[in-house]
C-alpha positions as a Markdown table, in Angstrom:
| # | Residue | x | y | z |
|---|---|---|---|---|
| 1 | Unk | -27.4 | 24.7 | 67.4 |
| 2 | Unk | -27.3 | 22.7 | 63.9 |
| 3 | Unk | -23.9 | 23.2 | 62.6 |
| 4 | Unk | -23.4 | 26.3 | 60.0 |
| 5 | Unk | -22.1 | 25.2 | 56.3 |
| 6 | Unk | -19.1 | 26.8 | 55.0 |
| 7 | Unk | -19.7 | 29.7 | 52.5 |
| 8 | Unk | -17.0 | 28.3 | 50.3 |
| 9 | Unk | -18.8 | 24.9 | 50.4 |
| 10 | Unk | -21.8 | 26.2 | 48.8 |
| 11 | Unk | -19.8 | 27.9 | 46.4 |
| 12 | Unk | -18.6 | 25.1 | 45.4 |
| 13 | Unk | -21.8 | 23.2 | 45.5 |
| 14 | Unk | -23.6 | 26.4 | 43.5 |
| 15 | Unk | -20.8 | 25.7 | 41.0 |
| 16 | Unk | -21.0 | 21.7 | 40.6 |
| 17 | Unk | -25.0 | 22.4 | 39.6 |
| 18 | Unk | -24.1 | 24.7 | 37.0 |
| 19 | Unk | -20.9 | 23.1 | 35.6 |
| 20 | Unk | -23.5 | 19.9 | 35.5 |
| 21 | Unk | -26.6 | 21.9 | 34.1 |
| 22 | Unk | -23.9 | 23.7 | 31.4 |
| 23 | Unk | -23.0 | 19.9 | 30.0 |
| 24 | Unk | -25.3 | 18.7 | 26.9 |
| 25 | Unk | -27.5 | 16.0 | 28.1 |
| 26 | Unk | -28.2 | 13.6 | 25.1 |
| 27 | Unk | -31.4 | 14.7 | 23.2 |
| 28 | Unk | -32.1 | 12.0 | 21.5 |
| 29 | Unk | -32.1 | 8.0 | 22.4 |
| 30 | Unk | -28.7 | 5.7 | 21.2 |
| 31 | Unk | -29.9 | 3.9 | 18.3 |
| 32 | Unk | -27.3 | 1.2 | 18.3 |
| 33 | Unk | -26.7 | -1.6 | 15.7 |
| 34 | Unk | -28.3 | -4.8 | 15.6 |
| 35 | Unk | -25.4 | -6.3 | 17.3 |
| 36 | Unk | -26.1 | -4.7 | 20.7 |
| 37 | Unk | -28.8 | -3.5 | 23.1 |
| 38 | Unk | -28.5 | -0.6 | 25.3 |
| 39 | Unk | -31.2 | 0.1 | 27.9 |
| 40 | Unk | -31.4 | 3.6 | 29.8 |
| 41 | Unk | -31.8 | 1.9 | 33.0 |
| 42 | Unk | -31.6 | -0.6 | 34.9 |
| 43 | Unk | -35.0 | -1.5 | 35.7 |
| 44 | Unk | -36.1 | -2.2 | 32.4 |
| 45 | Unk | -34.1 | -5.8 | 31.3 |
| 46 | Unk | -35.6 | -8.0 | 29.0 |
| 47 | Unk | -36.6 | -11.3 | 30.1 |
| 48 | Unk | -33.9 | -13.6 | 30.6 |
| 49 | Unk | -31.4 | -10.7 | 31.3 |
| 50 | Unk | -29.1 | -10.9 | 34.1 |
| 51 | Unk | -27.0 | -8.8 | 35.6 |
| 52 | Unk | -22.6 | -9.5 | 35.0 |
| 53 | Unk | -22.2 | -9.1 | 38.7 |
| 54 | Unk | -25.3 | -11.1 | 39.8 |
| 55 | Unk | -24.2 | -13.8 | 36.9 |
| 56 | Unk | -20.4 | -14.0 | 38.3 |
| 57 | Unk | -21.8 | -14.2 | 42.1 |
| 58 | Unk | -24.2 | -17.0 | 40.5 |
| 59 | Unk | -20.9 | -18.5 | 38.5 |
| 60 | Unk | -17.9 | -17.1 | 40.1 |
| 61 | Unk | -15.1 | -15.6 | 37.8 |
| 62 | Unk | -14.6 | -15.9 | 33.7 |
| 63 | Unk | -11.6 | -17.9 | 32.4 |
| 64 | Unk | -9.9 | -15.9 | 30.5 |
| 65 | Unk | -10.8 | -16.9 | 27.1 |
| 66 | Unk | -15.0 | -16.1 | 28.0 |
| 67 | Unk | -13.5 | -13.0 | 29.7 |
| 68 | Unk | -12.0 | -11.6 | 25.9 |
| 69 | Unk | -15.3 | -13.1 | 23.9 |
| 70 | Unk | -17.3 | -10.4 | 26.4 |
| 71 | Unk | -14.6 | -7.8 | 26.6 |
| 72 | Unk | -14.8 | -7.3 | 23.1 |
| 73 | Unk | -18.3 | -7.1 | 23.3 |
| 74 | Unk | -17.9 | -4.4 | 25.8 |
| 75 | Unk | -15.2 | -2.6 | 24.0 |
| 76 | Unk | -17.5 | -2.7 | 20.5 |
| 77 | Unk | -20.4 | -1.1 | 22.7 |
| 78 | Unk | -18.2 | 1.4 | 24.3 |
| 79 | Unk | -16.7 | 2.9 | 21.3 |
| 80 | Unk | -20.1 | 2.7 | 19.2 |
| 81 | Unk | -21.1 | 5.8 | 22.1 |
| 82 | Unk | -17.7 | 7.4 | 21.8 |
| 83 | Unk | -17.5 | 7.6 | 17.9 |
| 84 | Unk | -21.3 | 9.1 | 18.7 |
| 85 | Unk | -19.7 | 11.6 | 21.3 |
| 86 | Unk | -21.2 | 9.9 | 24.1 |
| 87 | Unk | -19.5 | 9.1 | 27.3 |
| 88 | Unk | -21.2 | 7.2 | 29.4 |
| 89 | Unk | -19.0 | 7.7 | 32.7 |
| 90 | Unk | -20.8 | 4.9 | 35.2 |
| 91 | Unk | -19.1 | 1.7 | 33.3 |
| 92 | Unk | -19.3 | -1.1 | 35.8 |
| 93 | Unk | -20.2 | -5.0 | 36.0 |
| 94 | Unk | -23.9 | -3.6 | 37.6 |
| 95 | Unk | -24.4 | -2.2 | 34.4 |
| 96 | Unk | -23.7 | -4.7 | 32.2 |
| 97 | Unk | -26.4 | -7.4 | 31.0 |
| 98 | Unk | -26.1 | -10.8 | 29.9 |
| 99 | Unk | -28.8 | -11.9 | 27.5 |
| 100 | Unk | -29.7 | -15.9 | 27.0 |
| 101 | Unk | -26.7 | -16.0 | 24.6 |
| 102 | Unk | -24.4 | -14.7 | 26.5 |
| 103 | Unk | -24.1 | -11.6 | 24.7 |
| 104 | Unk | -23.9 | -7.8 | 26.6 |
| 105 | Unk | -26.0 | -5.0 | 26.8 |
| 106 | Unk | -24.7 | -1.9 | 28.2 |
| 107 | Unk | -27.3 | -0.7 | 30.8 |
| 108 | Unk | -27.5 | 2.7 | 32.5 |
| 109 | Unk | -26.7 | 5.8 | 30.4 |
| 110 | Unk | -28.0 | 8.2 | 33.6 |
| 111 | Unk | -24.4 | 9.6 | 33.9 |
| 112 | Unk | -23.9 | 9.4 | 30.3 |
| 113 | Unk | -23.3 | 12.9 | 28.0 |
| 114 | Unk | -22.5 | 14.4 | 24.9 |
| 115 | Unk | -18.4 | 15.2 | 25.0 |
| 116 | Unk | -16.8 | 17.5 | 22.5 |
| 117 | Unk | -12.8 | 16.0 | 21.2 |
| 118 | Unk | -10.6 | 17.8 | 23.5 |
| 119 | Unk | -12.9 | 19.2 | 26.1 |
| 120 | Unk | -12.6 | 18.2 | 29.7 |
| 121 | Unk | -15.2 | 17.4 | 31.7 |
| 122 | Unk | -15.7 | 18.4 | 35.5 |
| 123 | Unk | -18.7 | 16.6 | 37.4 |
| 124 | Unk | -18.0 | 13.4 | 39.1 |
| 125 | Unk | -20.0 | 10.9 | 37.9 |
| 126 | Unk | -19.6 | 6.7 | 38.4 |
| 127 | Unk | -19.0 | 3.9 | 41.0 |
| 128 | Unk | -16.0 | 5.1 | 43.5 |
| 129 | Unk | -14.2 | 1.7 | 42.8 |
| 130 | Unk | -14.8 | 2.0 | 39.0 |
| 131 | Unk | -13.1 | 5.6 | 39.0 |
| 132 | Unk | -10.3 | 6.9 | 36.9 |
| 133 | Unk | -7.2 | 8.4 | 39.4 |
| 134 | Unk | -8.0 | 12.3 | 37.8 |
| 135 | Unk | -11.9 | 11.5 | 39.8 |
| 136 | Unk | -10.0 | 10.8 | 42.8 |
| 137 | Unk | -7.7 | 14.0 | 43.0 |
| 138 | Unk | -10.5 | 16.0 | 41.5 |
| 139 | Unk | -9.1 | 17.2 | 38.3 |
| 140 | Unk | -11.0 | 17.9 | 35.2 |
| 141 | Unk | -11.2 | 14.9 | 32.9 |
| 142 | Unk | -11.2 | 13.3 | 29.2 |
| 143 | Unk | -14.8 | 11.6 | 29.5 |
| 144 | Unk | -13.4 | 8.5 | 27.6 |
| 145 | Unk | -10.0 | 8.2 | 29.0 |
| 146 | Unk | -12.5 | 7.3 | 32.2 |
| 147 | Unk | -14.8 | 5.4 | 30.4 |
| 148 | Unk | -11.3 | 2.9 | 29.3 |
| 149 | Unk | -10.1 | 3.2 | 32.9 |
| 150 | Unk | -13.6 | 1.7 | 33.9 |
| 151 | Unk | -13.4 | -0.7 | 31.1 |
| 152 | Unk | -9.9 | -1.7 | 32.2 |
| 153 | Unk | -11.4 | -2.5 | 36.1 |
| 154 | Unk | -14.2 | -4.4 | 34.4 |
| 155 | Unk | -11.8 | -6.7 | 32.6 |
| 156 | Unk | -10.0 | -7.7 | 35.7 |
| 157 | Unk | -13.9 | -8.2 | 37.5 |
| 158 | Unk | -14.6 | -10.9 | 34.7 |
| 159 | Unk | -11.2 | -12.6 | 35.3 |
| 160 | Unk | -10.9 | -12.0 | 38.7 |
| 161 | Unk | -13.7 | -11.8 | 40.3 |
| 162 | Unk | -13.2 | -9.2 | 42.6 |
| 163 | Unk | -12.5 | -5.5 | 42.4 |
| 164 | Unk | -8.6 | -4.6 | 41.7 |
| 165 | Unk | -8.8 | -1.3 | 44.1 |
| 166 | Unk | -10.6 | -1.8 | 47.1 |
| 167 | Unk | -10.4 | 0.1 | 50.6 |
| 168 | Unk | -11.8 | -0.1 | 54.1 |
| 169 | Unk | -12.5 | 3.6 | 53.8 |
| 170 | Unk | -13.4 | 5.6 | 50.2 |
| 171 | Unk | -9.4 | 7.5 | 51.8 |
| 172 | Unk | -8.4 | 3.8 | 51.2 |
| 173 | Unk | -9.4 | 3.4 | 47.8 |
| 174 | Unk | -8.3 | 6.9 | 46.9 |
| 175 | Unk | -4.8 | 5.9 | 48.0 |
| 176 | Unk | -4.9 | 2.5 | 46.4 |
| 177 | Unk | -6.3 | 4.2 | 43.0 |
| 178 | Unk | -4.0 | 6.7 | 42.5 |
| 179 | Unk | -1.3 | 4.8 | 43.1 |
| 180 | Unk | -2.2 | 2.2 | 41.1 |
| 181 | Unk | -2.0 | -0.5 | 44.0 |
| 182 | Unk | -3.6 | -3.8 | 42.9 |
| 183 | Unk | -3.7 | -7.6 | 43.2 |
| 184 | Unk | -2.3 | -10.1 | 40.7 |
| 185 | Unk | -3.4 | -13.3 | 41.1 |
| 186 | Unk | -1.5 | -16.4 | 40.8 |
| 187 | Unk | -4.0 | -17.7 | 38.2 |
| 188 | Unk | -3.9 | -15.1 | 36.3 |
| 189 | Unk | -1.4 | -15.6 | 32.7 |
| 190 | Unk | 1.4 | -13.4 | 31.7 |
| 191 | Unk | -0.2 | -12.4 | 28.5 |
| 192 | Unk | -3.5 | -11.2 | 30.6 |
| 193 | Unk | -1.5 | -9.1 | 32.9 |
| 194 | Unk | 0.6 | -7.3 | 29.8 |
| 195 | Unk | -2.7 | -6.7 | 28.1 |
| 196 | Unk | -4.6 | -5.5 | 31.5 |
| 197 | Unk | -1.5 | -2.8 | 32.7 |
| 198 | Unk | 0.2 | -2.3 | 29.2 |
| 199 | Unk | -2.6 | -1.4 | 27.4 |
| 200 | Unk | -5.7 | -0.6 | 29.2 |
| 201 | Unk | -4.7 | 0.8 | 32.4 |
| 202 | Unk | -1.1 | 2.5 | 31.5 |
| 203 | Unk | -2.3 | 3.9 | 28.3 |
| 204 | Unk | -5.5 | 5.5 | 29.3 |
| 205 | Unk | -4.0 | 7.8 | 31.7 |
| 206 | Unk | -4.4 | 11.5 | 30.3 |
| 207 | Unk | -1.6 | 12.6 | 28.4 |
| 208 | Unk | -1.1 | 9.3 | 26.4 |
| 209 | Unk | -2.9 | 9.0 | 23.5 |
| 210 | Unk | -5.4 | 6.2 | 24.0 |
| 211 | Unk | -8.7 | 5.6 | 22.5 |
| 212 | Unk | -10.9 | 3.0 | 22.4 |
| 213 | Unk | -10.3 | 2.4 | 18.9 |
| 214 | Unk | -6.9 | 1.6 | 19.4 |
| 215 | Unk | -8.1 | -1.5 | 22.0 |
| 216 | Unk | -9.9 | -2.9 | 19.4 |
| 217 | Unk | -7.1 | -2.6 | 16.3 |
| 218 | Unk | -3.8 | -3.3 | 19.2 |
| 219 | Unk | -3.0 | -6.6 | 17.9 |
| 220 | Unk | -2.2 | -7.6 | 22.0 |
| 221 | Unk | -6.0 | -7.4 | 21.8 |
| 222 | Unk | -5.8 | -11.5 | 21.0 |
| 223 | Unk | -3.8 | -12.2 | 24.2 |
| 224 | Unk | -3.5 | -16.3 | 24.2 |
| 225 | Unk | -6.2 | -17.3 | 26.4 |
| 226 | Unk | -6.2 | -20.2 | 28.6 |
């Protein structure tokens, strides 16, 4: 016969849907500053919008110097929603836009809620490779200590052009997450790899006090570019 599901699974299933139900959707639409352009999905891009990944399959990684210019794009956007106590929890280089100038939009706010200082979160939400260790081991979470961990994986993406934790199987990438196992590549400068583990990844981990504000006033912000 079809095989029987485990009581405690549904309990725990039961529970997701009402943890996720409990959390304050956003009521009303992001009303963002001239500067940027945030679209609630995907599907609707303006014309002349690409996608980042789509743009770096078209033209392969950033130097570094591009990488910052849109970095602090992303890092402007990110804590315009987080000053507004809105995490958007699925930051990744699919939901990013480019526009003609080269400017971002940040795309996708499906996963996104309202957060409250202080109060964890529970529901995973995001792109496995794009996820913060606490998703991983199945911890409650600070909604924008993941948003900067996803920020953090985005940065390497535009430098790299490739994904820094990556597994043949999702108990791969677990593994390779948690631990913090990654790549440095040999093109990638001494001042990029401070900046990338000293400040994003290593000081968005819970317990440290990290917010996105301090990214954008950390004078290692202006790493020397090449």
């Amino acid at each position: 016969g079809p095989p029987q599901s485990n009581p405690e699974d549904r309990n725990r299933e039961t529970e997701a849907r009402q943890q996720e139900a409990a959390e304050e959707k956003p009521r009303q639409p992001i009303r963002p500053p001239r500067r940027f352009t945030y679209w609630p999905s995907k599907g609707r891009q303006e014309g002349g919008d690409i996608g980042m990944f789509n743009y770096l399959v078209e033209n392969g990684r950033m130097n570094e110097k591009e990488a910052r210019r849109i970095f602090q794009q992303i890092v402007a956007a990110v804590h315009y929603c987080h000053t507004r106590q809105i995490v958007h929890r699925d930051l990744k280089a699919e939901n990013l836009l480019l526009d003609l100038d080269k400017d971002i939009k940040l795309a996708d706010f499906g996963f996104s809620n309202h957060f409250q200082p202080g109060q964890k979160m529970s529901t995973w939400c995001g792109s496995p490779p794009y996820a913060a260790p606490e998703l991983f081991e199945g911890r409650e979470y600070d909604g924008p200590k993941t948003d900067i961990w996803s920020m953090g994986v985005v940065l390497y993406v535009l430098v790299c052009g490739a994904l820094p934790f990556d597994g043949s199987t999702l108990q791969n990438l677990r593994t390779r997450v948690i631990k913090g196992k990654f790549r440095i590549p040999f093109f990638m400068s001494a001042e990029f790899i401070y900046y990338y583990i000293g400040v994003i990844m290593s000081k968005s981990r819970p317990g440290l006090l990290m917010e996105v504000s301090d990214i954008i006033v950390n004078q290692d912000f202006s790493w020397k570019c090449r």
